[in-house]
C-alpha positions as CSV (number, residue, x, y, z in Angstrom):
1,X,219.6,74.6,62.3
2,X,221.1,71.8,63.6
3,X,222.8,68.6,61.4
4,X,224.6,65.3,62.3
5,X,226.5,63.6,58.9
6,X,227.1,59.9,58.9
7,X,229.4,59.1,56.6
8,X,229.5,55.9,54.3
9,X,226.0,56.5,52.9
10,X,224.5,58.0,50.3
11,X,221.5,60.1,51.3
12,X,218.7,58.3,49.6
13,X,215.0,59.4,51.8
14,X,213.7,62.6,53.6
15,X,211.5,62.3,56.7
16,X,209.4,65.3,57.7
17,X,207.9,66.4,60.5
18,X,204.0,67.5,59.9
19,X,202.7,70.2,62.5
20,X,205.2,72.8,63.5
21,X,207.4,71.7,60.5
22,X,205.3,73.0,58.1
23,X,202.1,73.9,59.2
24,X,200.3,75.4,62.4
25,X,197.0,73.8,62.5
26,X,195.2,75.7,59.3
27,X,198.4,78.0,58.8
28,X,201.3,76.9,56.4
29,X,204.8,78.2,57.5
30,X,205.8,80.9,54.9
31,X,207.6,79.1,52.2
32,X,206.8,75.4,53.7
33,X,205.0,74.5,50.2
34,X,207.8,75.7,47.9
35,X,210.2,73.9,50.2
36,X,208.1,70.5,49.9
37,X,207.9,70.6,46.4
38,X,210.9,71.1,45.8
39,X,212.2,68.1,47.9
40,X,209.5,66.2,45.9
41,X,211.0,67.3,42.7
42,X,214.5,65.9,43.7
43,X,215.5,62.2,43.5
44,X,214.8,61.5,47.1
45,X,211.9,59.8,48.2
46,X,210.0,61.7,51.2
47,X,207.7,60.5,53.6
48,X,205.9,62.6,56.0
49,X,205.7,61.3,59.4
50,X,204.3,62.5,62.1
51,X,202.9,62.2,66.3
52,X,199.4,64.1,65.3
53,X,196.6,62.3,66.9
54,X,194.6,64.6,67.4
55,X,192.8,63.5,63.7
56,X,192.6,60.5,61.9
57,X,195.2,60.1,59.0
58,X,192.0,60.7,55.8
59,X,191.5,64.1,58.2
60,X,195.3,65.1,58.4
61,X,195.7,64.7,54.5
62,X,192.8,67.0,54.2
63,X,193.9,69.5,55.8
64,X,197.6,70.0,54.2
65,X,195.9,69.9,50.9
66,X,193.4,72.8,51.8
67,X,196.6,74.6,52.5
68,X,198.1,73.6,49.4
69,X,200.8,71.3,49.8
70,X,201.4,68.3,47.1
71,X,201.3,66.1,49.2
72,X,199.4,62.2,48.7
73,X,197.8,60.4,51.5
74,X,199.9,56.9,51.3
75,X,202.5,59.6,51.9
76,X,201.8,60.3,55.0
77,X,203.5,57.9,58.7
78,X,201.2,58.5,61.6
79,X,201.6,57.7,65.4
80,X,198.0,56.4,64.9
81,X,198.9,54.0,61.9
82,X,201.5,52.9,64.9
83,X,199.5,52.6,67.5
84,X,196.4,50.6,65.2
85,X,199.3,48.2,64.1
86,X,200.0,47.2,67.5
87,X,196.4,47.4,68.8
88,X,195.7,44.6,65.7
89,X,199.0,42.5,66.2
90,X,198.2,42.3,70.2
91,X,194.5,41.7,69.8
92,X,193.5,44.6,71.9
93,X,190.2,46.2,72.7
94,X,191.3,49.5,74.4
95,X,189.4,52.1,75.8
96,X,190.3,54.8,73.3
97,X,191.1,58.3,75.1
98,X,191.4,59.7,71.7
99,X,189.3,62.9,70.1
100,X,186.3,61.8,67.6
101,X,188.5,63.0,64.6
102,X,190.9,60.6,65.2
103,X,189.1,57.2,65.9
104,X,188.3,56.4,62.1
105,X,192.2,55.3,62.6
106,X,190.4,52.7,64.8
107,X,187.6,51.6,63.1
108,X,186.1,48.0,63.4
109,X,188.1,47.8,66.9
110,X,185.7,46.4,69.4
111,X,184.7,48.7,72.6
112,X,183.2,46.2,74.6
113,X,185.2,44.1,77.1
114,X,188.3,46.3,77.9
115,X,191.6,45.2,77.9
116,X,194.0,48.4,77.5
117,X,194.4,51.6,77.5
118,X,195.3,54.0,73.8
119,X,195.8,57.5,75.1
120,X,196.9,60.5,72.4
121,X,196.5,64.0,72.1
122,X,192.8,64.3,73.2
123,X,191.4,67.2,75.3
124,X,188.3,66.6,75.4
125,X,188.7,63.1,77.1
126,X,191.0,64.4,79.8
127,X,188.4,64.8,82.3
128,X,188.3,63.1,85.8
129,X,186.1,61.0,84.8
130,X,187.4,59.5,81.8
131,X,190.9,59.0,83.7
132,X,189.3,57.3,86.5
133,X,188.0,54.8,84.0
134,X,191.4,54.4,82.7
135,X,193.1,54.0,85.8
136,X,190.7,51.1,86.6
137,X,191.5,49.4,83.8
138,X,195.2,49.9,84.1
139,X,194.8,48.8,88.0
140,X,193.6,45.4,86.6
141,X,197.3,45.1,85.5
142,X,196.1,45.7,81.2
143,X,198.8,47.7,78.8
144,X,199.0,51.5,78.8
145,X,199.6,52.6,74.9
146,X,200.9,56.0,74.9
147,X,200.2,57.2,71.0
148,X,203.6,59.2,72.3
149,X,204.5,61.6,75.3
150,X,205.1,64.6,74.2
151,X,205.5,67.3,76.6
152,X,203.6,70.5,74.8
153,X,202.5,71.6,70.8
154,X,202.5,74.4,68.9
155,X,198.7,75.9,68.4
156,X,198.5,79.6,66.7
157,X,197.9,80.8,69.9
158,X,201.0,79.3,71.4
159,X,202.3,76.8,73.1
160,X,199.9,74.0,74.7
161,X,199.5,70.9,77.2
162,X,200.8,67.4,75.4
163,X,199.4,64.2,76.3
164,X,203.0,63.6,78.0
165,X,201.7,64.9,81.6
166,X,198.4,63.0,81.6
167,X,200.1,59.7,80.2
168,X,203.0,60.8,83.0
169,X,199.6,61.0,85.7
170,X,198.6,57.3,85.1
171,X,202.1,56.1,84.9
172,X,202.6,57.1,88.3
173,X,198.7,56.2,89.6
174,X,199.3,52.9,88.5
175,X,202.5,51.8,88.1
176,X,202.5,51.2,84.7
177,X,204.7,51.7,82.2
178,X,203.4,52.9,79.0
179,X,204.6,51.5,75.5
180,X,204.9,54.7,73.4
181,X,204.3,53.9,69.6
182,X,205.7,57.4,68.1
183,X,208.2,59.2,67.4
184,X,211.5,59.3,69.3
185,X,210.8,55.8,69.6
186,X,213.4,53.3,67.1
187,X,210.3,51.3,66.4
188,X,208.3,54.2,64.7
189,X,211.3,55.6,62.9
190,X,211.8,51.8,61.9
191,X,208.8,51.6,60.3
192,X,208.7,54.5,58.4
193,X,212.1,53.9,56.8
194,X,211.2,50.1,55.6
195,X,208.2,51.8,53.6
196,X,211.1,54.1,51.9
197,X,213.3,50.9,51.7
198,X,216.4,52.1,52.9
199,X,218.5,52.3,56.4
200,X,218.8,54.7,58.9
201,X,222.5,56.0,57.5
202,X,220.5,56.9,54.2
203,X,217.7,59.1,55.5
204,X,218.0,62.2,57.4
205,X,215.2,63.7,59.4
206,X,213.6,67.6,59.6
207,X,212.0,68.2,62.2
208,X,210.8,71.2,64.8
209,X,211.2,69.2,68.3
210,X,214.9,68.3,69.5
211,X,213.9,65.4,71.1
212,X,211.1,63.9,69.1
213,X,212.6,64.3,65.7
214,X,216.1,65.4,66.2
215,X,217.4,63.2,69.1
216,X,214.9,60.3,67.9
217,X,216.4,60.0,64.5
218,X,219.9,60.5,65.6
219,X,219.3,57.8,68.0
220,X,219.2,55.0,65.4
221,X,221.5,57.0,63.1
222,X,219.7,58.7,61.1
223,X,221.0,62.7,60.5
224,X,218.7,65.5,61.5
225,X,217.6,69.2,60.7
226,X,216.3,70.7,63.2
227,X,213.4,73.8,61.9
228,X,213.4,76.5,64.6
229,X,209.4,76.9,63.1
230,X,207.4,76.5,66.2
231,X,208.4,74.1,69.7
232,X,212.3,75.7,69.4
């Protein structure tokens, strides 16, 4: 386990990582739900956040409650919720490489005329074909949106392929730099705090990923607690 203390703050919020925090998928971590509950129990507030994209936010909540955790939807900080803010405040219409579990995050965005890119977590878009479209669109000189990069997840059968490499591909195909929406960005961790109402100095962050959650929260001085559950 890994901390940083900064000092002149009382610690007031808990922000914690989803998958490979406290669950695999449909597996919770042994002793994950006693742990929750009884961070819920205390006089912090706790918001979960999290860079899952592979499911809409409504899917997400299902899932940790089939597993058992107390744990309430408006609870919850997606990379989606991020990346659907921006796509709103930019007036967007972006081809969505996302899976078909995760695009009721995107619901009532308009799929005709496209003018950007979303990419997150989705393996069954990362064909040739799909990318090529991308690319095209990207060529045109329209924004990349990278729902975030990371490099690999935890599945129960180990470790797998992030969206990083293929958001990495059209980077380097077109020249474009992608805006990233999630976590280690300031922005994301931003975000979540204001709905906790209280600075960086008064939150610390647990997390299973070093540089998502660990280095991303110290970043804008948050402390950290790094879980060696799953990535480490």
């Amino acid at each position: 386990m890994t901390t940083r203390v900064v000092t002149g703050c009382r610690l007031k919020a808990v922000l914690v990582d989803l998958s490979g925090t406290i669950h695999v998928e449909d597996y919770a971590i042994p002793g994950a739900i006693q742990a929750i509950q009884r961070l819920k129990d205390s006089s912090l507030d706790v918001k979960f956040v999290t860079n899952t994209t592979k499911e809409s936010k409504n899917r997400l909540h299902e899932r940790i409650h089939r597993l058992g955790f107390n744990i309430q939807k408006n609870e919850i900080f997606t990379s989606l919720t991020a990346a659907r803010n921006l796509v709103d405040e930019q007036k967007l219409r972006p081809m969505l490489l996302l899976e078909d579990e995760a695009l009721e995050d995107f619901e009532g965005i308009s799929q005709e005329n496209l003018n950007s890119v979303v990419v997150g977590l989705a393996p069954g878009c990362f064909n040739y074909e799909k990318l090529n479209v991308a690319f095209r669109l990207l060529m045109q000189g329209y924004p990349l949106i990278a729902v975030h990069k990371a490099r690999y997840y935890k599945r129960p059968d180990g470790l797998a392929l992030g969206p990083g490499g293929f958001v990495s591909g059209l980077e380097f195909a077109t020249g474009t730099t992608a805006t990233i929406v999630g976590k280690p960005q300031e922005a994301f961790f931003l975000s979540a705090l204001k709905t906790v109402n209280c600075k960086p100095c008064e939150a610390v962050m647990i997390g299973d990923d070093l540089t998502d959650d660990v280095e991303g929260a110290n970043n804008i001085g948050m402390k950290s607690i790094l879980v060696k559950t799953a990535v480490h």
